[in-house]
C-alpha positions in Angstrom: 130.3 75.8 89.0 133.9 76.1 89.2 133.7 79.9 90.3 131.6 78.7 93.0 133.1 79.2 96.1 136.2 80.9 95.1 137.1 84.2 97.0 140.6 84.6 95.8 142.3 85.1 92.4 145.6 82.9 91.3 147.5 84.5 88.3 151.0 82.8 87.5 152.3 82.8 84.0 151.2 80.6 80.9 153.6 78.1 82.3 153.1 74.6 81.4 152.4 73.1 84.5 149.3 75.6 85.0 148.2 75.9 82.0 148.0 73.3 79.2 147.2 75.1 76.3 147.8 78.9 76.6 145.6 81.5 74.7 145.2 85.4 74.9 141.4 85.0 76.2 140.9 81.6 77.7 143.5 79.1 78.2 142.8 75.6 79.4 144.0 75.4 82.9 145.8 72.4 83.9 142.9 69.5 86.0 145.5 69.2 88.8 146.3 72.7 89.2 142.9 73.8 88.9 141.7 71.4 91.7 144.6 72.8 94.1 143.1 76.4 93.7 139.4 75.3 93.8 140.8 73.4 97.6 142.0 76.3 98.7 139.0 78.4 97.5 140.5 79.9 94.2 140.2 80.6 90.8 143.0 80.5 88.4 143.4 83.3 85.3 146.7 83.3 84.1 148.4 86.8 83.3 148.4 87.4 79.2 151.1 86.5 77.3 153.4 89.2 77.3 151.3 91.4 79.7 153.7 91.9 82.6 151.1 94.3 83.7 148.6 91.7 84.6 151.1 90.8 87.8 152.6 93.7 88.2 153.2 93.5 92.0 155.0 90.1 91.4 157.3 91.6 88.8 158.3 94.7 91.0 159.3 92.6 93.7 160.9 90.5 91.4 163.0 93.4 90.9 163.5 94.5 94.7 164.8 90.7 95.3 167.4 91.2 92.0 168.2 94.7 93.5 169.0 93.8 97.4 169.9 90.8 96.7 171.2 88.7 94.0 173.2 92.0 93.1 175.0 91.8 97.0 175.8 88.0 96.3 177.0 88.4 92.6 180.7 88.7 93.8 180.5 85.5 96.3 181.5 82.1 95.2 178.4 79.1 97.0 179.8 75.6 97.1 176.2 74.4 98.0 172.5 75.1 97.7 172.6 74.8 101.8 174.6 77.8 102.0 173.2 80.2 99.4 170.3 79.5 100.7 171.1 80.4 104.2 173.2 84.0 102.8 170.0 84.9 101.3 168.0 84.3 104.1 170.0 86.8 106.1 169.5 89.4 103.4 166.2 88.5 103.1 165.5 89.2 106.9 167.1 93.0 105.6 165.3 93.8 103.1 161.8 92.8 104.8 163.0 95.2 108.0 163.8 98.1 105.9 162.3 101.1 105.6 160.6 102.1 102.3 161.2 105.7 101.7 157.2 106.9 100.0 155.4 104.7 102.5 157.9 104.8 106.0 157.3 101.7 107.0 159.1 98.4 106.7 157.2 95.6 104.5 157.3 93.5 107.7 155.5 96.7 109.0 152.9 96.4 106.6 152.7 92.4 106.7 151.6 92.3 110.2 149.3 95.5 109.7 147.8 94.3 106.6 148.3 91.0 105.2 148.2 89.0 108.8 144.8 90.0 109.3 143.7 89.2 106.0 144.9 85.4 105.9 142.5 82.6 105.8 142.4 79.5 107.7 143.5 76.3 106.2 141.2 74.0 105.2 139.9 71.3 107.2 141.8 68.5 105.3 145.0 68.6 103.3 144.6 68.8 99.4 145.2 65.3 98.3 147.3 65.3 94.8 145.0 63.7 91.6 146.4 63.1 88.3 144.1 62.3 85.2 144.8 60.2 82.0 142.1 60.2 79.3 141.7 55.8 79.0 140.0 53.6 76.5 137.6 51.1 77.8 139.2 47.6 76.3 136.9 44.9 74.9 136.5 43.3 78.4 135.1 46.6 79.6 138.1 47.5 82.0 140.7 50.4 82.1 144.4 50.5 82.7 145.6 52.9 85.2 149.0 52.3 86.2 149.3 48.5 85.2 146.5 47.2 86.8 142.7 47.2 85.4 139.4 48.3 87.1 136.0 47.7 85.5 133.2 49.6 84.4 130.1 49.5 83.1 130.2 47.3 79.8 127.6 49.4 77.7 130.9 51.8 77.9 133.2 49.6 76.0 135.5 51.2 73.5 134.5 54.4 74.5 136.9 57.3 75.6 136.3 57.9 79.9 138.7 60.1 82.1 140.3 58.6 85.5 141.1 60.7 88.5 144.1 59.1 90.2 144.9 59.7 93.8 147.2 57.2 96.3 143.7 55.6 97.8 141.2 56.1 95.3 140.7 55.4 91.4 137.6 57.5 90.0 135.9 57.5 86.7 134.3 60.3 84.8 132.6 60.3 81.8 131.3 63.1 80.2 132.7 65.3 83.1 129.8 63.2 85.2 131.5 60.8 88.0 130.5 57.6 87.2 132.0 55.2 90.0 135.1 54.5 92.0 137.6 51.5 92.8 140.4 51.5 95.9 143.1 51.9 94.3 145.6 48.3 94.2 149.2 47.7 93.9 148.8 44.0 93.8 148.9 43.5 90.3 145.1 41.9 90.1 142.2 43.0 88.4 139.5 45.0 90.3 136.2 43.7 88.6 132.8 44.6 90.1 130.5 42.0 89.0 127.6 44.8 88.3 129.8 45.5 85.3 129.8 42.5 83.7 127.3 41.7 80.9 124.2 39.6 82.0 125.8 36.3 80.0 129.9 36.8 81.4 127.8 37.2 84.9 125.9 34.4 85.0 129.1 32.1 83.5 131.1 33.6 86.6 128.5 32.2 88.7 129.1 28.3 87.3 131.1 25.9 89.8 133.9 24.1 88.9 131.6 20.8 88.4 129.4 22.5 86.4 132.0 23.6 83.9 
C-alpha cells in the first residue's frame, strides 16, 4: 500500500529525523517524513550505513561544492549568515555555468536539457505537516493531545491508540485503521462526542437540572 503510487525514490542518510530506528535491511522510517514523500509521490529507502555508494551522485557533488567553493571562501572572514550566504551564491552561479571537461557542457546546460523536462507538477494542495504521539485512553475514555482531551469509543479504554496531529484536525488510529476525527481546539475544553459515551454516562447526561 505504501508503494502505491510512488514514482520516485528518496534516499537521505540514517539521520534521525528520517529514520527512527536505523538498520542495514529495513529501517523504520520516520510517520511524518514518510507522509511528506508519499505527498509528493515518493518512497523513502535510506542509503546503508556506511555505504556512500548508495548516493553516490550526492557525495560527488558534495565534493565539487567543497572544491569550488568552500575552498575559495576559506581565506575570507563573514560577519553574518546574510553575507556568506550571498558570496556563495555568486560562486554558486560559477560553478553551475562552467564547463565540465568529459561532458562539454555546463550543468546548467544539462539542467535545462535534462532535468527541466523531467520535473513533475506540484500537487494540487500543499502537504499539511502531522505529528503522531502513541496515547492511552484514560478511564473516562478520552485522550490528551496537547492539553486538551477528545473522546473515543469507550470499549477502547485503557488501550494503547495513535493520534495524527495537524493545525485543524485531530485523528485517531487504532491498529493502523482510522477510527474517527475531532477539530482540533485551543480553548482548553473537552471535545466529547456523546456516541462515545457508555449507554448509562449517556443517558445521565441526558437528566435536567430538576431531575437531578
Amino acid at each position: 500500500e505504501y508503494f502505491e503510487g510512488c514514482t520516485d525514490v528518496w534516499v537521505p542518510d540514517q539521520l534521525r529525523s528520517a529514520v527512527l530506528r536505523p538498520c542495514r535491511y529495513e529501517p523504520e522510517i520516520n510517520r511524518s517524513y514518510q507522509e511528506l514523500a508519499r505527498h509528493y509521490g515518493a518512497v523513502v529507502i535510506p542509503a546503508r550505513p556506511g555505504k556512500a555508494k548508495d548516493k553516490a551522485r550526492v557525495e560527488s557533488m558534495v565534493q565539487v561544492a567543497q572544491r569550488w567553493i568552500l575552498a575559495r571562501l576559506r581565506n575570507r572572514t563573514f560577519f553574518s549568515l546574510e553575507d556568506l550566504n550571498a558570496a556563495i551564491a555568486v560562486l554558486l552561479e560559477d560553478l553551475n555555468g562552467r564547463k565540465m571537461q568529459k561532458i562539454g557542457k555546463s550543468r546548467r546546460e544539462l539542467w535545462e536539457q535534462i532535468d527541466r523536462p523531467a520535473l513533475k507538477a506540484l500537487p494540487t494542495h500543499r502537504y499539511e505537516p502531522a505529528e503522531w504521539k502513541v496515547c492511552r485512553v484514560n478511564i473516562d475514555y478520552h485522550i490528551e493531545v496537547a492539553k486538551h482531551i477528545y473522546s473515543v469509543p469507550s470499549p477502547l479504554q485503557g488501550q494503547e491508540v495513535e493520534a495524527r496531529v495537524t493545525s485543524a484536525m485531530i485523528e485517531v488510529y487504532s491498529h493502523g485503521k482510522r477510527l474517527l476525527s475531532h477539530p482540533r481546539r485551543y480553548d482548553g475544553r473537552p471535545s466529547t462526542v456523546p456516541e462515545h459515551m457508555p449507554s448509562s454516562h449517556r443517558a445521565h447526561a441526558e437528566w435536567t437540572p430538576s431531575r437531578l
